[in-house]
C-alpha positions, 0 to 999 in steps of 0.5 A, spaced: 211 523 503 212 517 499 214 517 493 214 510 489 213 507 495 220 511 497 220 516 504 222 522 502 229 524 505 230 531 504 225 536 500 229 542 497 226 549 498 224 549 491 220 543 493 217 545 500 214 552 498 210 547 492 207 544 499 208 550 503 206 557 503 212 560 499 214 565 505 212 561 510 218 556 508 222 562 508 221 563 515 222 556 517 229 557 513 230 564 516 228 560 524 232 554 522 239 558 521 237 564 525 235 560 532 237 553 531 235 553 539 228 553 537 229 547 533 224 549 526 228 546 521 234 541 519 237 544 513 244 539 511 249 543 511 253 544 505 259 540 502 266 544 504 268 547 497 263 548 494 257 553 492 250 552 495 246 551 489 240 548 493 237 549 500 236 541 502 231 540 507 230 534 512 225 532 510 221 530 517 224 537 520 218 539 515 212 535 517 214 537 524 214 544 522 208 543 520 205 540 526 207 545 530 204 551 525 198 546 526 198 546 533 198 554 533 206 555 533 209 560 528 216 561 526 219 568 527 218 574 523 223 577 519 225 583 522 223 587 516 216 584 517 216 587 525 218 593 523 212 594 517 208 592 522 210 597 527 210 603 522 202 601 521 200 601 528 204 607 529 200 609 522 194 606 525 194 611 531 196 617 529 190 617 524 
């Protein structure tokens, strides 16, 4: 992304849920500090002594991430999520 003729270097979290599904980036976020092996993400890591007041992500983290996604490749589910769909198909079949 350019700005000004500027590359972006990092987006805040605020900023990537405008360009991205807003629990789609949770899910990124989730992936990247859950499964950092799996390489969705790169968030910069907080300054020492201070409180996190904005998630700031590498900026061309996300547009692989994107990539990815197009190419068919998900982040991981939140936990919450996987049990929501096991109550339904358990629901599904007992019905």
């Amino acid at each position: 992304m350019l700005t000004w003729g500027i590359k972006l270097l990092t987006i805040t979290k605020r900023q990537a849920k405008e360009l991205l599904s807003p629990k789609l980036v949770d899910r990124l976020i989730y992936a990247a500090k859950k499964f950092p092996e799996t390489g969705w993400l790169e968030i910069l890591p907080k300054e020492d002594g201070k409180e996190v007041r904005e998630t700031y992500i590498v900026y061309e983290s996300l547009e692989r991430a994107f990539q990815r996604i197009r190419a068919g490749e998900y982040p991981p589910d939140f936990p919450s999520d996987i049990k929501d769909r096991k109550k339904r198909r358990a629901l599904k079949l007992a019905a």
